[in-house]
C-alpha positions in Angstrom: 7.6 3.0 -47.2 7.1 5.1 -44.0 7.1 8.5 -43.1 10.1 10.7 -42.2 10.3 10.1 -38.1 10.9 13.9 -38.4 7.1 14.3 -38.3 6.5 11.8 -36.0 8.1 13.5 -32.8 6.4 17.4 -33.4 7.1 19.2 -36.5 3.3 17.3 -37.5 1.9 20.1 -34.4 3.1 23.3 -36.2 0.9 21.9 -39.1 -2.0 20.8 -36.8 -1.3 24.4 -35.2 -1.2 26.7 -38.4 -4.0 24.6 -39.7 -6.6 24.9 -36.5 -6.1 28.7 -36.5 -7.3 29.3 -40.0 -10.9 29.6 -40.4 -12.1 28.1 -44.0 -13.4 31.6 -45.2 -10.0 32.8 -44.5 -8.4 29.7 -46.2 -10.4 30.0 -49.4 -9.6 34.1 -49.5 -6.1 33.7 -49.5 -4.7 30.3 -50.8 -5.6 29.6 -54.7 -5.7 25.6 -53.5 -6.9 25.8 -49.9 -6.3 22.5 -47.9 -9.4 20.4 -47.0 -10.2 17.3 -45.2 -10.8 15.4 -48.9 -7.3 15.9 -50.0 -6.2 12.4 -49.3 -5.7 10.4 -46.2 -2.1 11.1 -46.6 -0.2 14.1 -47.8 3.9 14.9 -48.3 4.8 18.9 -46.2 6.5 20.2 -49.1 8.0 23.7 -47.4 6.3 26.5 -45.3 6.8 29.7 -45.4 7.2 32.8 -43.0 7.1 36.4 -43.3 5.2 39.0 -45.5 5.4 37.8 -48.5 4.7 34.2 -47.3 1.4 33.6 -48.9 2.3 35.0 -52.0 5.3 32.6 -52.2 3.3 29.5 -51.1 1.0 30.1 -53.6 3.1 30.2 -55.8 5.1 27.0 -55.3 1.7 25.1 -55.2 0.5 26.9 -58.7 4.1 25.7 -59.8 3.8 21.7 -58.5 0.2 21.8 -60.7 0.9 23.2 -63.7 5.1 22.0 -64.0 4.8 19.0 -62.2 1.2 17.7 -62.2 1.5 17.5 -58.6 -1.9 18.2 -56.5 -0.8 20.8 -54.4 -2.2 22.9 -51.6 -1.6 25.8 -49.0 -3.2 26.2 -45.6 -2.2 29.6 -43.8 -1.9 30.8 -40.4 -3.5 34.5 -40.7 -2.3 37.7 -38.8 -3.4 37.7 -35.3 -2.9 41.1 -33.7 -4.6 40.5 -30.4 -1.8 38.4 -29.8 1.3 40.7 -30.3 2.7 41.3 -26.8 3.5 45.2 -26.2 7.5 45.8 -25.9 8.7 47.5 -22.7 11.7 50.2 -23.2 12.3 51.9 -19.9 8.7 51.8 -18.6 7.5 52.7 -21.7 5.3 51.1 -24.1 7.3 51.1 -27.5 4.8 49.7 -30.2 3.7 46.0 -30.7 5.7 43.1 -31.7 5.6 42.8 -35.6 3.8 39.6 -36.6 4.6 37.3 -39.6 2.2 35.1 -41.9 3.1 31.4 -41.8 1.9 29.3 -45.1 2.3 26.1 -45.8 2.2 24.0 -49.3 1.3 20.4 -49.0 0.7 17.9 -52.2 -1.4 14.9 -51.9 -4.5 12.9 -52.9 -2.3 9.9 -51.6 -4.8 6.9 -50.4 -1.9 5.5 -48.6 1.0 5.9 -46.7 3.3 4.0 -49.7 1.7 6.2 -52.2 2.8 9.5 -50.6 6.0 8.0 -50.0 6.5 7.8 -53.3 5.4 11.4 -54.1 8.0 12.7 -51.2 11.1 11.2 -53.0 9.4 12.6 -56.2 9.3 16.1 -54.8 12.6 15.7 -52.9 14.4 16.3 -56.8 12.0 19.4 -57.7 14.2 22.9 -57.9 11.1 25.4 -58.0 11.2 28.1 -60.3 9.7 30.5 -57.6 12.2 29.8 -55.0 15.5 31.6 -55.8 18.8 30.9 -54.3 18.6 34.3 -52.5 15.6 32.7 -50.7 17.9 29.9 -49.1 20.8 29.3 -47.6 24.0 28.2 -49.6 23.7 24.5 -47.8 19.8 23.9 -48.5 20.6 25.5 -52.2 23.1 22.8 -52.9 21.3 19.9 -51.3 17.8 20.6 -52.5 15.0 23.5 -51.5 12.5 20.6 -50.8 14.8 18.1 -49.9 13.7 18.2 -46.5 9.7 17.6 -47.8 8.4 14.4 -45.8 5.1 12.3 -45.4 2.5 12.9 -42.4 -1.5 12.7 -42.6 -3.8 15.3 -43.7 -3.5 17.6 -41.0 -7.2 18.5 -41.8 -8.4 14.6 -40.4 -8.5 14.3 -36.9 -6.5 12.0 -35.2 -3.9 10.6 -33.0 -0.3 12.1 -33.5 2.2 8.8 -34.2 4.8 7.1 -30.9 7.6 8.7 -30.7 10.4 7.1 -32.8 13.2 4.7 -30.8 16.0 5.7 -33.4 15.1 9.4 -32.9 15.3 9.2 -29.6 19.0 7.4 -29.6 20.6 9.7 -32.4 19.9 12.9 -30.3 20.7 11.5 -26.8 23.9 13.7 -27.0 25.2 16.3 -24.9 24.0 19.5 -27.4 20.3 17.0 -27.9 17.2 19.2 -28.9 15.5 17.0 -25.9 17.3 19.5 -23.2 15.4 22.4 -24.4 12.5 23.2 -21.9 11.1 25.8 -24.1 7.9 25.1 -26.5 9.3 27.3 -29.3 12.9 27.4 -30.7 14.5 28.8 -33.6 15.9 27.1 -36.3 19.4 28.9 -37.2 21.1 26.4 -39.8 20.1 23.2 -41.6 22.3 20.6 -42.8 21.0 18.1 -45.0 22.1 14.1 -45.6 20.4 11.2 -47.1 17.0 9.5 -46.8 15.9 7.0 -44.5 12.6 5.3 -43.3 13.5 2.2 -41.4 15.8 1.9 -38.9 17.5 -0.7 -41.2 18.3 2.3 -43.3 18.9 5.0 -40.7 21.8 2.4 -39.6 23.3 2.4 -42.6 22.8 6.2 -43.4 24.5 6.4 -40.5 27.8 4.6 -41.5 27.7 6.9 -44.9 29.7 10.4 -45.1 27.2 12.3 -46.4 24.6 12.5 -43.2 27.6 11.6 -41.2 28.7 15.4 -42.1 26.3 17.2 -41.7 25.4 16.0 -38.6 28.8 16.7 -37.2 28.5 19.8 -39.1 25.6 20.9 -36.9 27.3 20.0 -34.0 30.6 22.1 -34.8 27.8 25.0 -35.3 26.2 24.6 -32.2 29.6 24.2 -29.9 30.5 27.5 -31.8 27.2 29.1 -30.8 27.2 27.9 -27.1 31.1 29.3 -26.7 29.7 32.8 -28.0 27.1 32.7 -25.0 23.9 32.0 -27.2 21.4 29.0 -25.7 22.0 26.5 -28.6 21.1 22.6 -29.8 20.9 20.2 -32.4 18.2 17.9 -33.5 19.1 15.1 -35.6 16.6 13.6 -38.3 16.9 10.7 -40.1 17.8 12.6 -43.3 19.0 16.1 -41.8 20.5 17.9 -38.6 19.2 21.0 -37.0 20.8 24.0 -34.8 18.5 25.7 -32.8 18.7 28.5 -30.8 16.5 29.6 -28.0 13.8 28.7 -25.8 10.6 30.4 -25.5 7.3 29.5 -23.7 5.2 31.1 -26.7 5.5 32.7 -30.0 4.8 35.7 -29.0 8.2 36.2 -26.9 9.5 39.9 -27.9 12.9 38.2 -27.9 12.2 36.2 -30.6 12.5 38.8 -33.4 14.9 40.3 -31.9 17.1 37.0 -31.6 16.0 36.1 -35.3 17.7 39.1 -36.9 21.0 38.8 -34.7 21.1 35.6 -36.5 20.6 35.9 -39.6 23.8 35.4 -41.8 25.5 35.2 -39.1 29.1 33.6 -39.6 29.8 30.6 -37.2 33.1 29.0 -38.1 33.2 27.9 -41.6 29.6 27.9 -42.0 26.8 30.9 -42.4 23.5 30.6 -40.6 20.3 30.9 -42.3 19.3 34.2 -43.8 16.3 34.1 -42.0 15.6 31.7 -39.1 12.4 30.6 -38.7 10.6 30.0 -35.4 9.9 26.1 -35.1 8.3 23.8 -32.4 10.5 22.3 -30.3 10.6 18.2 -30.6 10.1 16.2 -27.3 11.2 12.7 -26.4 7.6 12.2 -25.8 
């Protein structure tokens, strides 16, 4: 069984990123399970987390996966960095710092092998947390599954190379709204539809054909037109077992736009749809 393609075209470099920028003192101060190199070869990205109570939640999904589940889980967090914050400018005046958010991450693993965590993803995939309530989500991910969208990639504490870019990726978002156009680094991740599963292109073929990934990617695509005709930079990125509006391009993560962006989009009403509560910044996938 192989590894959402999801992973395997950037989303693995927000781990890689969070992960480098965490010092193991910091690690082992605030994660009850901190993330290490011996946690298995391969591991399954269960959900991160953004914002002040980050940590805390992160935490407490991975105490949740051990003591419900029996799952080996772990967190690895990016901490506060407040050299970084970029002043904000407000008719030639300084006007305080950008706020900065916490980013966690829960990962389960001990899985010698790519099969093995495979097998643990589709496990996780049917978990409804006790610690992440439907006024965390939005309606859509509610329905479908809070960690429906969990998928396989190595331990982001090993070194190595990051996978080829997947061929069936690349076709799927070759449309005219495709993530691919976006010259930014950084985007933001407005809504998130949700479909079925697929690891081979045999599958993703005939996940295509079936209604449900059929709708939601056409259901991000409806969002995005929506979003484009009410001026805002906007485009969709279509996994194998989800599709993705985002909106915005930014060079770094410390653009003072960002936040600013975010909270304009929150809850917004698009159509017949509502964006996510609270959009989270996310690396933007390239074609290569």
């Amino acid at each position: 069984m192989k590894s959402s393609p999801f992973f395997a075209i950037g989303i693995w470099a927000i781990a890689i990123a969070c992960c480098a920028a965490s010092s193991d003192t910091k690690q082992e101060d605030m994660s009850e399970y901190p993330l290490n190199p011996k946690c298995g070869p391969w591991m399954v990205m269960v959900k991160s987390f953004r914002g002040p109570e980050a940590i805390e939640t992160a935490n407490k999904l991975a105490r949740e996966l051990r003591e419900k589940h029996k799952i080996p889980a772990y967190t690895f967090i990016k901490p506060l960095d407040p050299s970084q914050a970029q002043p904000v400018q407000q008719v030639g005046m300084v006007r305080g710092r950008v706020r900065q958010f916490e980013t966690a991450a829960v990962l389960a693993g001990d899985c010698p092998n790519e099969r093995a965590a495979g097998k643990l993803q589709d496990k996780i995939h049917k978990i409804r947390p006790d610690c992440i309530t439907q006024e965390m989500v939005p309606v859509y991910q509610w329905k479908a599954g809070v960690l429906r969208t969990a998928f396989c990639l190595p331990n982001p504490m090993v070194p190595g190379e990051p996978p080829k870019p997947d061929p069936v990726l690349i076709r799927i978002n070759s449309g005219k709204n495709s993530i691919f156009k976006c010259t930014g680094e950084y985007t933001i991740e407005a809504a998130l539809f949700t479909g079925g599963i697929a690891y081979t292109k045999k599958q993703a073929d005939m996940l295509e054909k079936t209604s449900m990934l059929e709708a939601a990617g056409e259901h991000a695509e409806v969002v995005c037109d929506e979003l484009l005709k009410k001026g805002y930079d906007a485009y969709v990125f279509h996994g194998l077992s989800f599709s993705i509006v985002a909106v915005g391009s930014f060079s770094n993560q410390q653009d003072p736009q960002i936040d600013q962006l975010r909270r304009q989009l929150a809850g917004m009403d698009v159509g017949a749809f509502k964006l996510s509560p609270s959009p989270s910044l996310m690396k933007v996938p390239k074609r290569s």
